[in-house]
C-alpha positions in Angstrom: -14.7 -23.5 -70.4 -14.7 -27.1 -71.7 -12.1 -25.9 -74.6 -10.4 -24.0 -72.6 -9.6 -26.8 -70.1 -8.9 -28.8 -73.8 -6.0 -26.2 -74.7 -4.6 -26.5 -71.4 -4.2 -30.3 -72.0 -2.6 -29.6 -75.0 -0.4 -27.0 -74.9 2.7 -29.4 -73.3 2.3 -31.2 -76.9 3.0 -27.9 -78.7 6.5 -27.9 -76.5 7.2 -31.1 -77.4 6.1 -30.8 -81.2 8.8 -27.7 -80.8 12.0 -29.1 -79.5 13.8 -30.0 -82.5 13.2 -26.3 -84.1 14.3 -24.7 -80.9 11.8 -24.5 -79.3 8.9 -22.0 -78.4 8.4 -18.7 -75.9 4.5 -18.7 -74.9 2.9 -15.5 -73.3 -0.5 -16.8 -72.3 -3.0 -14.0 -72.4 -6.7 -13.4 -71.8 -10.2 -11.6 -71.5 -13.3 -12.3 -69.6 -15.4 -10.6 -67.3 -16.1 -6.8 -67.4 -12.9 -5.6 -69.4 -10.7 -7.8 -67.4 -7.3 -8.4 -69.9 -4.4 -10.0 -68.3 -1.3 -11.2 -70.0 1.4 -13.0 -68.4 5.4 -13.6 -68.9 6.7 -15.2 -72.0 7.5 -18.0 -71.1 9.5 -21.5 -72.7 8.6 -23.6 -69.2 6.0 -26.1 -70.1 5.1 -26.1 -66.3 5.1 -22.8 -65.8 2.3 -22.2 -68.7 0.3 -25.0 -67.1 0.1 -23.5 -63.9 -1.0 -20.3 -65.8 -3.4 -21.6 -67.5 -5.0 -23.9 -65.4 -5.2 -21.0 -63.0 -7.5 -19.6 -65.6 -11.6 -19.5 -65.6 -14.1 -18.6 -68.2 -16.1 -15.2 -67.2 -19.5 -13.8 -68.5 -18.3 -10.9 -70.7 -18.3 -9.2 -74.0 -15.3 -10.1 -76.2 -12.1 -8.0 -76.2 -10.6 -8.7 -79.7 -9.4 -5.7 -80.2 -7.6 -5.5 -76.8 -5.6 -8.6 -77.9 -4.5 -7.8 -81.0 -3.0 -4.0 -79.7 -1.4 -6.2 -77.4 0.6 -7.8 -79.9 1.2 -5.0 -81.3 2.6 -3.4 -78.4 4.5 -6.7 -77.8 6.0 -7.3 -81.2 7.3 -3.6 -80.9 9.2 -4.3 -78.0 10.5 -8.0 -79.1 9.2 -9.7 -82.5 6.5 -11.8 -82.3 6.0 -14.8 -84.9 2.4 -15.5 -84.4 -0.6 -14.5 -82.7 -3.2 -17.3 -81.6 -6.5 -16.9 -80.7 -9.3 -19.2 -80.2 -13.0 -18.7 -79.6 -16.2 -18.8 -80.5 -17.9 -15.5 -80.9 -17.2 -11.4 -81.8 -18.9 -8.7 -80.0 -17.1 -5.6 -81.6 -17.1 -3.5 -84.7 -15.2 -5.7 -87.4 -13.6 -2.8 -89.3 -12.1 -2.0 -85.9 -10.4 -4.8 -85.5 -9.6 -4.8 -89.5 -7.8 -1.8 -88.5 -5.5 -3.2 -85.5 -5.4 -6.6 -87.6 -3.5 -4.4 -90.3 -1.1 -3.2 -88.0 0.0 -6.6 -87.0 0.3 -7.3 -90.7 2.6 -4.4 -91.8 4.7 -5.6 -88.4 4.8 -9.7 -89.9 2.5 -11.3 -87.3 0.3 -13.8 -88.6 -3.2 -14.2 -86.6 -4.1 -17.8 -86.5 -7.8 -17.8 -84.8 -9.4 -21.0 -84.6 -13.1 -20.5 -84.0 -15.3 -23.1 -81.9 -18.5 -23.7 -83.4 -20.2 -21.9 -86.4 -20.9 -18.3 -85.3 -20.8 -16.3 -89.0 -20.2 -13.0 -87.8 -17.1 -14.8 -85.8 -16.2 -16.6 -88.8 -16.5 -13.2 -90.9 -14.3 -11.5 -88.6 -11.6 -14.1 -88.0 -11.4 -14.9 -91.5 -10.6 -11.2 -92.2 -7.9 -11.2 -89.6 -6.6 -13.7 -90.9 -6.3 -12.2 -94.2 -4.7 -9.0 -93.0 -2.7 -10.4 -90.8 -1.3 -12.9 -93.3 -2.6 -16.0 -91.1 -5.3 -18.8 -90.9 -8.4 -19.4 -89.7 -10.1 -22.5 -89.1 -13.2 -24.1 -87.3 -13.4 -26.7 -84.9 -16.0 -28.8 -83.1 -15.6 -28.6 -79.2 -15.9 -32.5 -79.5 -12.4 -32.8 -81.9 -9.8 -32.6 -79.4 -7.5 -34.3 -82.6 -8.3 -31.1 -84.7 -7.3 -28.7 -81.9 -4.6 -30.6 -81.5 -3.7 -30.4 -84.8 -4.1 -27.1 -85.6 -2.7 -25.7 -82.1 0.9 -28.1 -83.1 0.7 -26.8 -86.4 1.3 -23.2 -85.2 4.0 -24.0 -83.0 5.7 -25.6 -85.4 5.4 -22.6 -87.4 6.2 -19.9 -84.9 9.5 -22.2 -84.2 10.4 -23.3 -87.5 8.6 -20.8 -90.3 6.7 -21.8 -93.2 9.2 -24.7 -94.5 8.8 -26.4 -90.9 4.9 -25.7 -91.3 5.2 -27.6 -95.1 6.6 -30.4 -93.9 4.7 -31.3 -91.1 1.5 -30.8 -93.5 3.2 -32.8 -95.6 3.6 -35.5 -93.1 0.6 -35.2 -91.2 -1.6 -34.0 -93.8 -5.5 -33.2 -91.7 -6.5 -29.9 -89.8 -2.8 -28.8 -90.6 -3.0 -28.7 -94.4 -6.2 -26.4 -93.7 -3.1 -24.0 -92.2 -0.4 -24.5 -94.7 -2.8 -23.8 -97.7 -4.0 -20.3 -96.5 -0.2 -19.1 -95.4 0.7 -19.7 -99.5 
């Protein structure tokens, strides 16, 4: 919950961060409970996402990885998608699964970029193979580094807007958490 209050702080910055590419669509989605999935309107209101979000609580539950990723499938089917972003803290399901659906979003040019809270290794495992077949990143955090989220959460904005040279530049010019980005997308 604490991180997820943490992204809702900073997901007006990733708008902002944005604005000079042309901007960003958002469709905020989510698991928690007992195979609860929800996933909202794309959006480009930086209100509207707020309200969303903070509307949203944390729910004992097992994870529902796999869900989310054949959700951008389904999604970048109907309307391309230029990244998928995740963050969390733990994996529940059978890796090779979600290998499998994680493919799929390669072949279709979506790169996953999960940023994992804390230091679970199966999480870090399966994100990092994500990652790989999906062409994206992933990268830890400490649930005390707002700055790194930060970071990392602007840095795929920037990328989604703007593409790899946009993402290049701004690791240029920032350098930190974002160069941890730009190195694995080369």
């Amino acid at each position: 919950q604490p991180t997820w209050d943490q992204a809702c702080r900073l997901q007006a910055e990733m708008f902002q961060e944005t604005a000079s590419l042309g901007g960003l669509e958002i469709q905020l989605a989510y698991y928690r409970g007992f195979r609860e999935f929800k996933a909202g309107d794309w959006t480009s209101n930086s209100r509207s996402l707020t309200r969303d979000m903070t509307g949203v609580y944390c729910l004992a539950g097992e994870t529902q990885i796999e869900t989310m990723l054949r959700h951008a499938v389904v999604e970048t089917k109907k309307k391309h998608v230029n990244a998928l972003v995740f963050v969390g803290d733990s994996v529940e399901e059978d890796i090779d699964k979600l290998g499998a659906v994680a493919g799929e979003l390669g072949l279709l040019g979506v790169p996953a970029f999960l940023f994992q809270e804390g230091n679970d290794t199966v999480a870090e495992f399966a994100f990092g193979q994500i990652a790989r077949l999906t062409g994206g990143a992933h990268c830890r955090f400490d649930a005390g580094s707002a700055r790194a989220l930060r970071e990392l959460l602007a840095a795929v904005a920037v990328y989604a807007a703007g593409g790899r040279k946009a993402l290049e530049n701004l690791a240029h010019n920032r350098g930190g958490a974002i160069l941890q980005i730009a190195h694995q997308l080369k």
